[in-house]
C-alpha positions in Angstrom: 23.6 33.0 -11.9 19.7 33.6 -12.6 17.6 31.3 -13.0 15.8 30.5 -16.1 12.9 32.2 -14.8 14.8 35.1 -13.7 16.6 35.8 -16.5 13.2 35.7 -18.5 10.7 37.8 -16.2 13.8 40.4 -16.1 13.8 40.4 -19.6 10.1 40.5 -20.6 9.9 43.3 -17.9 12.2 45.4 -19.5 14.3 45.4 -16.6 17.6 43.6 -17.9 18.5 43.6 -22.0 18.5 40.2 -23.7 21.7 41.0 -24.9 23.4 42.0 -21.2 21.7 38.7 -20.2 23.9 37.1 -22.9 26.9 39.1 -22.6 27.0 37.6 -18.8 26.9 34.1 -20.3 29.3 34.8 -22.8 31.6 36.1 -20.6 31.0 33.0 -17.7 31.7 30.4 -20.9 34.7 32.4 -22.0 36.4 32.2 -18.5 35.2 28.9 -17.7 34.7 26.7 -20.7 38.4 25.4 -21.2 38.2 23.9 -17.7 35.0 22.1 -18.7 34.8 21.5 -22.1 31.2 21.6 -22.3 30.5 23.0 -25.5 31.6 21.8 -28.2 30.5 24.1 -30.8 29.5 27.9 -29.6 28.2 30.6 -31.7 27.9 34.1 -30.1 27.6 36.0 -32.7 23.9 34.4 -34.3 22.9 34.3 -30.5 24.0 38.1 -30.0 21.6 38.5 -33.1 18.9 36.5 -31.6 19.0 38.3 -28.5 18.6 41.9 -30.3 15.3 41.1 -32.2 14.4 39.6 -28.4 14.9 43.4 -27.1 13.5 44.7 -30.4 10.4 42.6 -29.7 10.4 44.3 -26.1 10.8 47.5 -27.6 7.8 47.3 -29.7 5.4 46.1 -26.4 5.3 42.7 -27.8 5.9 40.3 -24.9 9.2 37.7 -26.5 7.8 34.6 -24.7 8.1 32.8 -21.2 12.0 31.8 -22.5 13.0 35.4 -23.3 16.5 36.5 -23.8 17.4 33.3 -22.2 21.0 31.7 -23.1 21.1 27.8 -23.3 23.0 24.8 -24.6 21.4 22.4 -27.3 22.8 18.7 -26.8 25.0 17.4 -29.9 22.6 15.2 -30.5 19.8 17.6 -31.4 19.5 19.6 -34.4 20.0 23.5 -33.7 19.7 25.4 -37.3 22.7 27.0 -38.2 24.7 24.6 -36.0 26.4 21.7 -36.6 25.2 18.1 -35.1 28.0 15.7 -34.6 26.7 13.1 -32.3 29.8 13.1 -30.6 31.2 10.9 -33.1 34.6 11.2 -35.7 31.7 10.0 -38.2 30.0 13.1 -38.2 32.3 15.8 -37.1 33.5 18.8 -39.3 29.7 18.1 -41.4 28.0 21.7 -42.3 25.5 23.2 -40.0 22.2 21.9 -40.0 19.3 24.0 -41.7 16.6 23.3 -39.4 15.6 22.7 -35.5 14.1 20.2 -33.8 10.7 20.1 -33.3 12.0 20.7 -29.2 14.5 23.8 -30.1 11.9 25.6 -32.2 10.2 25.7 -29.5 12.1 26.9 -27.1 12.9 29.5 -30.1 10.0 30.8 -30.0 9.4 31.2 -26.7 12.2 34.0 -26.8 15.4 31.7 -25.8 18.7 31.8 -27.5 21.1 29.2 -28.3 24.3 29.5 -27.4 26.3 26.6 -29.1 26.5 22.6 -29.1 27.1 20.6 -25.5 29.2 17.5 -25.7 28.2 14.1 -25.3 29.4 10.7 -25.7 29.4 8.8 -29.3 25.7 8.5 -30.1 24.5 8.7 -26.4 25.8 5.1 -25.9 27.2 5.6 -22.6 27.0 7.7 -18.4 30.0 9.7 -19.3 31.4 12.6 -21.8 34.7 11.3 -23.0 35.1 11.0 -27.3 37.9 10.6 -29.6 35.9 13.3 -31.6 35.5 15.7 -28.9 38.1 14.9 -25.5 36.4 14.7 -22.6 34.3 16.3 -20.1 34.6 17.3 -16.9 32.4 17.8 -13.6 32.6 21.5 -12.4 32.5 19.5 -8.6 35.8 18.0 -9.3 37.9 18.3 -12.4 39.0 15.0 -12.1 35.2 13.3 -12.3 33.0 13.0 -15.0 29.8 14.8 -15.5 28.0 11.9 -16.6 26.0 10.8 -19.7 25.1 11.0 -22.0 23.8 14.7 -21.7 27.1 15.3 -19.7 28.7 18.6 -21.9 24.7 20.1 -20.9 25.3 19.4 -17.1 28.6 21.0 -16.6 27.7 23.6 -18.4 24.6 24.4 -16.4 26.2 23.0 -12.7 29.2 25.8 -13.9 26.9 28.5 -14.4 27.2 28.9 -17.6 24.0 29.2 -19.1 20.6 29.1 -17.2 19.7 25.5 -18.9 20.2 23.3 -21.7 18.7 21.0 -23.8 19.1 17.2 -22.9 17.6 13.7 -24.2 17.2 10.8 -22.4 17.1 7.2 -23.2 18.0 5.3 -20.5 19.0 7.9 -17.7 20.9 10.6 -20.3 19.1 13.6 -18.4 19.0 12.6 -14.8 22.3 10.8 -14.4 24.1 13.7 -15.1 22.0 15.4 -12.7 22.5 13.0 -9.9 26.5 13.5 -10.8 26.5 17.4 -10.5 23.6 18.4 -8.6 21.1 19.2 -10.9 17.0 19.0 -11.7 16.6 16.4 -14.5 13.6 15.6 -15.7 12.2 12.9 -18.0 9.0 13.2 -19.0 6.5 10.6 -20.4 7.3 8.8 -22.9 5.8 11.3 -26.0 5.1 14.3 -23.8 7.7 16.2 -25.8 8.2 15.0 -29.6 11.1 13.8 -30.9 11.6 15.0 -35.4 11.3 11.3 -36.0 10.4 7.9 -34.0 13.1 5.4 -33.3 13.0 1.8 -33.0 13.5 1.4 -29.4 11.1 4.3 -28.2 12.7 5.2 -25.3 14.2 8.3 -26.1 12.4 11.5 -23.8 13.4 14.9 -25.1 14.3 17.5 -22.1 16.2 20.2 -20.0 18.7 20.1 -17.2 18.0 23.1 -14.6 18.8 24.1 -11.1 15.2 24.2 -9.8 12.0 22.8 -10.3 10.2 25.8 -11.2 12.8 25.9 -14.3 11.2 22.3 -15.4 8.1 22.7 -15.6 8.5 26.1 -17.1 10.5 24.3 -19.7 8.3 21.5 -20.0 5.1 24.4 -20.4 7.1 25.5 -23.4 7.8 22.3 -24.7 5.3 19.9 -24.2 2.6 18.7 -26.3 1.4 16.7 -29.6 3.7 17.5 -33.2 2.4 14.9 -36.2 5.9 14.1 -37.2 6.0 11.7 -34.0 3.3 9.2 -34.0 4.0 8.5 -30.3 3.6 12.0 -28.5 1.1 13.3 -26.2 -1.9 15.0 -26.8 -2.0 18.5 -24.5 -0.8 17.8 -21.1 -4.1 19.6 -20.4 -2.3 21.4 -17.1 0.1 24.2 -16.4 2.9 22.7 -14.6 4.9 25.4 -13.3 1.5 26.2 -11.3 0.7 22.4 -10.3 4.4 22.1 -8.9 2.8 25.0 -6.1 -0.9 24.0 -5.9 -1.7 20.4 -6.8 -2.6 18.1 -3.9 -0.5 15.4 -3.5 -1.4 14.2 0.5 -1.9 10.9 0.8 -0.5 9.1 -2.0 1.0 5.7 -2.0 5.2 5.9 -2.0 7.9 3.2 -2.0 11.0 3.6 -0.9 13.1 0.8 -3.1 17.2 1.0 -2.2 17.7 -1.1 -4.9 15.1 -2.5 -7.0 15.5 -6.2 -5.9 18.9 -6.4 -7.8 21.0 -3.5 -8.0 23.6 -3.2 -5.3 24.5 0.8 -4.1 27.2 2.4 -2.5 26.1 2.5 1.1 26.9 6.3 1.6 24.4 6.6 -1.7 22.0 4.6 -0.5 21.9 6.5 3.4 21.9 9.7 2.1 19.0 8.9 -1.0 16.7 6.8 2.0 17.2 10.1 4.4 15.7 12.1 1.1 13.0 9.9 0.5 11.9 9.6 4.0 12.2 13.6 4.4 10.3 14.0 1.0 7.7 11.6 2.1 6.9 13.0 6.0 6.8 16.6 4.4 4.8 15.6 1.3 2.0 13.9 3.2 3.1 10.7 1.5 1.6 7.4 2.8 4.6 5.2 2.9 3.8 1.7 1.5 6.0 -1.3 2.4 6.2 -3.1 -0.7 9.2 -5.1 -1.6 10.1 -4.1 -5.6 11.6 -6.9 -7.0 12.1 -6.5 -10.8 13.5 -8.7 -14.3 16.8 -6.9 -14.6 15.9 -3.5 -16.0 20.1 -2.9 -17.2 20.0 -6.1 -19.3 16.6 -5.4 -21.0 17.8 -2.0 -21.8 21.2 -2.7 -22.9 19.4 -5.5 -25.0 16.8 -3.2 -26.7 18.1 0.0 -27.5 20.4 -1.0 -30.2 17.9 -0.3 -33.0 18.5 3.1 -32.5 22.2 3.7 -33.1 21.8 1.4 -36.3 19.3 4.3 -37.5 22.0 7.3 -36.5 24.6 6.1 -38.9 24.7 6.5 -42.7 25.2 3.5 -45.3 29.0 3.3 -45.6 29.7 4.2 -42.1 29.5 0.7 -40.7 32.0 -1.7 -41.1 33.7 0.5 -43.2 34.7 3.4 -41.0 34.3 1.7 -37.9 37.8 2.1 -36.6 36.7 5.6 -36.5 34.3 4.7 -33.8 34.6 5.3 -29.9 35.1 1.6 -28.5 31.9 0.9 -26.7 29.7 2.4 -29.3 31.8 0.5 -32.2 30.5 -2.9 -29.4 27.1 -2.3 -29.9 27.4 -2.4 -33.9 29.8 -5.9 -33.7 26.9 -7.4 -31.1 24.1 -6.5 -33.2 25.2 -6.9 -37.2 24.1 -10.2 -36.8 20.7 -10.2 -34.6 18.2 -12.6 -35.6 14.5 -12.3 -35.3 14.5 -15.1 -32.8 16.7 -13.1 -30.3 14.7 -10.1 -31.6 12.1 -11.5 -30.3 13.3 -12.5 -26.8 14.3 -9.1 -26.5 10.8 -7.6 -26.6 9.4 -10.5 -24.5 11.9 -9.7 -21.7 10.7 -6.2 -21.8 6.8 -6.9 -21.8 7.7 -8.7 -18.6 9.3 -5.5 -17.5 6.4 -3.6 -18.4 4.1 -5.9 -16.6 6.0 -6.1 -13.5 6.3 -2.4 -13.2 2.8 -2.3 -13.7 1.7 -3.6 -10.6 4.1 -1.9 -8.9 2.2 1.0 -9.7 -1.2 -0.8 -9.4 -0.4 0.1 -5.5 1.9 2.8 -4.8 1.5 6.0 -6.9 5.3 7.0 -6.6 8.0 4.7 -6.4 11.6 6.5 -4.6 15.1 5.1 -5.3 18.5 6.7 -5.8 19.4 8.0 -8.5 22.3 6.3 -9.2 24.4 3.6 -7.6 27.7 5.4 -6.8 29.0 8.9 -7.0 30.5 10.7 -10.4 33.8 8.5 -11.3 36.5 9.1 -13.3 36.1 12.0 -16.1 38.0 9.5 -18.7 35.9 6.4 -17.4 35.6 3.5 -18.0 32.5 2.9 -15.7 33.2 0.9 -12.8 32.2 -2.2 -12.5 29.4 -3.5 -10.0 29.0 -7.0 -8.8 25.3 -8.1 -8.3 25.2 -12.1 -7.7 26.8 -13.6 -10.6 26.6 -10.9 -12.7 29.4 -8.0 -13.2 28.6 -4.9 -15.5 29.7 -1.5 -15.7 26.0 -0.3 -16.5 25.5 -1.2 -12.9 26.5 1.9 -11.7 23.5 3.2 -12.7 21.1 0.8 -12.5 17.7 2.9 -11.7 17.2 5.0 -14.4 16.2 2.4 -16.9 13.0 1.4 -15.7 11.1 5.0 -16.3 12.8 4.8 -20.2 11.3 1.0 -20.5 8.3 1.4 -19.1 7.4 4.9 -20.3 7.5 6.5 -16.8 8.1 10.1 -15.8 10.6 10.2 -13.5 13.2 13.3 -11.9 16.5 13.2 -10.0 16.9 15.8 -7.5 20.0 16.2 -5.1 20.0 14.3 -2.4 23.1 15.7 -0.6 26.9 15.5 -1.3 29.2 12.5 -0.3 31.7 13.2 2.4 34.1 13.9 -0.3 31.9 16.4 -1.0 30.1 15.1 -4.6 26.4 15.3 -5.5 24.0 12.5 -5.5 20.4 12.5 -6.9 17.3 10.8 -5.4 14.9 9.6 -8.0 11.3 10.1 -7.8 9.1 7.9 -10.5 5.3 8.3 -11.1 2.9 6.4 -13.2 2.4 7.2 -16.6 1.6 10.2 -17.9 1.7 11.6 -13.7 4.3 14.2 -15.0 2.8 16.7 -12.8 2.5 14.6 -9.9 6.6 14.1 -10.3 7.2 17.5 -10.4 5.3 18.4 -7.7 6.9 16.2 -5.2 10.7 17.7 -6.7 8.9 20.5 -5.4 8.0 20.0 -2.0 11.6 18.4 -1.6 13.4 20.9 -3.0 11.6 23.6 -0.4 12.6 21.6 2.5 16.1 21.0 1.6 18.0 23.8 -0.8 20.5 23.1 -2.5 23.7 24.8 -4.1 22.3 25.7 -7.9 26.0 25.8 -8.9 29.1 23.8 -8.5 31.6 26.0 -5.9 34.2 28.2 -7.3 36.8 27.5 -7.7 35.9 24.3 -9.6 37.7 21.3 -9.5 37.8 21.4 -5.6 39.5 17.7 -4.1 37.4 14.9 -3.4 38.5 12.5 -0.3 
């Protein structure tokens, strides 16, 4: 499969047709998609039209952008014109398509790539993997049997298959690089407001993004994407940088790194934690990084989060949809509503107390290391159906434990990335997490960079998929 970059130089070059890139695609979901069950809405015939007034921009000499004639997948939680958004969710499925895009897929529009169709996620994003009474479930192109994770799961089988080049995710607590960790992926989260979200939510938390195979694939996509929109009052001004040049030429020797195996609470597979250390100790030797031995203890990110995010899913659903439909719901998401109907501005306000502590603990942190290295996630994909497993830290047992690390960066506003680490005996993916201050997007990206150069790594998921795990 090309990559993003690839398929778009070819393209603008005149060398490959938009539309041969997208009959490849086409073909690759066609044969594979039933397997997966990635997308759950596809439309080849408006994308066979996009890609003909790509090659009829070609034709004329005009150059169709840095994205042209590129295939992708738009999340079902983002708005695609001409597509349907369901949110994963019985509550919104069979609705009309929507008329407009996202402030993030216009964008990407008009930098010459062409959506494909819908990738599945779980009911409102709620949880790390793709399985919906509105939708079925998901599955891990690595093994059949495992899920691809969450919530931008349906996005990272799609691209770990080789399917399309990227797609679109979101993440709000780990959504983009969980799913990379799981299949083997780059995911990326930005700053908080580096790309803009149509709308802002309650919890701000929420980074708009893309799931790739390499690095240079970010930060083209975040070139594209990035940058201020007044409909959300919390995005960036101008990144003021070209990313897919700093992640060759910006000098990152001598920073401050900690390695962290578990944030002074979470508790990790050991295979995931020797195989995430060797990564982080590789990065950092090759990197120039100046290793800082700093114990990271930190207020429970996973109960913070799971505590302040609720806000959000009370502004996806529509009046009458809740209690009145909510048999209709998935059962965790349905959970979330019954534990917050009743939230009173004295817990309220707890909840945003615990999370300035957050903020102010991670904050020093980064008032002496400039990157801060931990796994990605605590354990391996797991069951395609779920439910998570449960992890036992001290006294407290949660399923959201499994994937303990990626909170912190949502919280806290961080930019963060997971890139593979190496697979598992049994022969599964796992994604070491890279986390820089705010607003050090480049400096992230960069460092996926330099590790990605010293240790390659399979782009797409073997064929055929579905291989056995031991």
């Amino acid at each position: 499969m090309d990559t993003v970059i690839d398929a778009a130089e070819a393209v603008r070059k005149g060398e490959r047709k938009a539309t041969e890139v997208l009959d490849q695609h086409a073909a690759a979901i066609t044969a594979a998609d039933d397997k997966l069950n990635a997308f759950v809405h596809l439309d080849l015939d408006r994308a066979r039209e996009a890609a003909e007034q790509i090659d009829a921009r070609r034709a004329r000499g005009e150059d169709p952008g840095p994205l042209a004639g590129v295939p992708f997948g738009v999340k079902d939680l983002e708005d695609c014109a001409g597509m349907p958004t369901s949110y994963g969710s019985l509550l919104f499925k069979g609705r009309p398509p929507v008329a407009h895009d996202s402030v993030h897929v216009r964008r990407l529009r008009a930098a010459g790539a062409v959506p494909v169709g819908k990738t599945a996620t779980p009911e409102f994003g709620t949880v790390c993997f793709t399985s919906t009474r509105a939708w079925g479930t998901t599955t891990n192109p690595w093994n059949l049997d495992r899920t691809p994770g969450g919530s931008s799961g349906g996005s990272a089988a799609a691209v770990a298959a080789g399917l399309v080049p990227f797609c679109t995710a979101s993440d709000g607590g780990g959504s983009t690089r969980i799913p990379a960790s799981f299949t083997g992926l780059v995911g990326f989260k930005a700053s908080y407001g580096r790309i803009p979200h149509p709308r802002a939510a309650p919890s701000q938390t929420t980074c708009l993004g893309a799931l790739t195979t390499t690095v240079a694939d970010a930060a083209r996509h975040l070139d594209v994407a990035a940058g201020p929109d007044d409909r959300d009052r919390a995005s960036l001004p101008p990144p003021g940088v070209v990313y897919e040049r700093a992640i060759e030429e910006l000098d990152v020797a001598g920073l401050r790194a900690a390695w962290s195996p578990d944030l002074g609470f979470a508790v990790v597979e050991p295979e995931v934690a020797e195989l995430t250390e060797s990564a982080a100790l590789a990065l950092a030797e090759t990197a120039g990084l100046q290793l800082v031995d700093r114990p990271i203890t930190l207020t429970d990110p996973v109960r913070t989060w799971l505590s302040s995010g609720a806000g959000d899913l009370w502004m996806d659903i529509e009046p009458g949809m809740y209690p009145e439909r909510a048999d209709d719901m998935d059962p965790l998401s349905r959970a979330i509503f019954e534990a917050t109907a009743d939230l009173g501005m004295p817990r309220y306000a707890h909840i945003v107390q615990r999370r300035a502590q957050l903020e102010e603990e991670i904050a020093s942190v980064f008032d002496d290391v400039d990157v801060l290295l931990t796994p990605a996630t605590a354990v391996p994909a797991f069951a395609a159906t779920g439910p998570m497993p449960s992890q036992v830290a001290g006294e407290k047992v949660h399923p959201a434990m499994v994937v303990p690390f990626t909170m912190v960066g949502n919280l806290c506003w961080n930019p963060a990335v997971s890139v593979p680490a190496g697979p598992t005996e049994g022969g599964l993916p796992i994604g070491m997490q890279i986390m820089g201050r705010r607003h050090a997007d480049a400096t992230v990206l960069r460092l996926a960079r330099v590790y990605e150069q010293i240790r390659p790594w399979p782009r797409v998921a073997p064929r055929p998929f579905g291989r056995s795990v031991a």
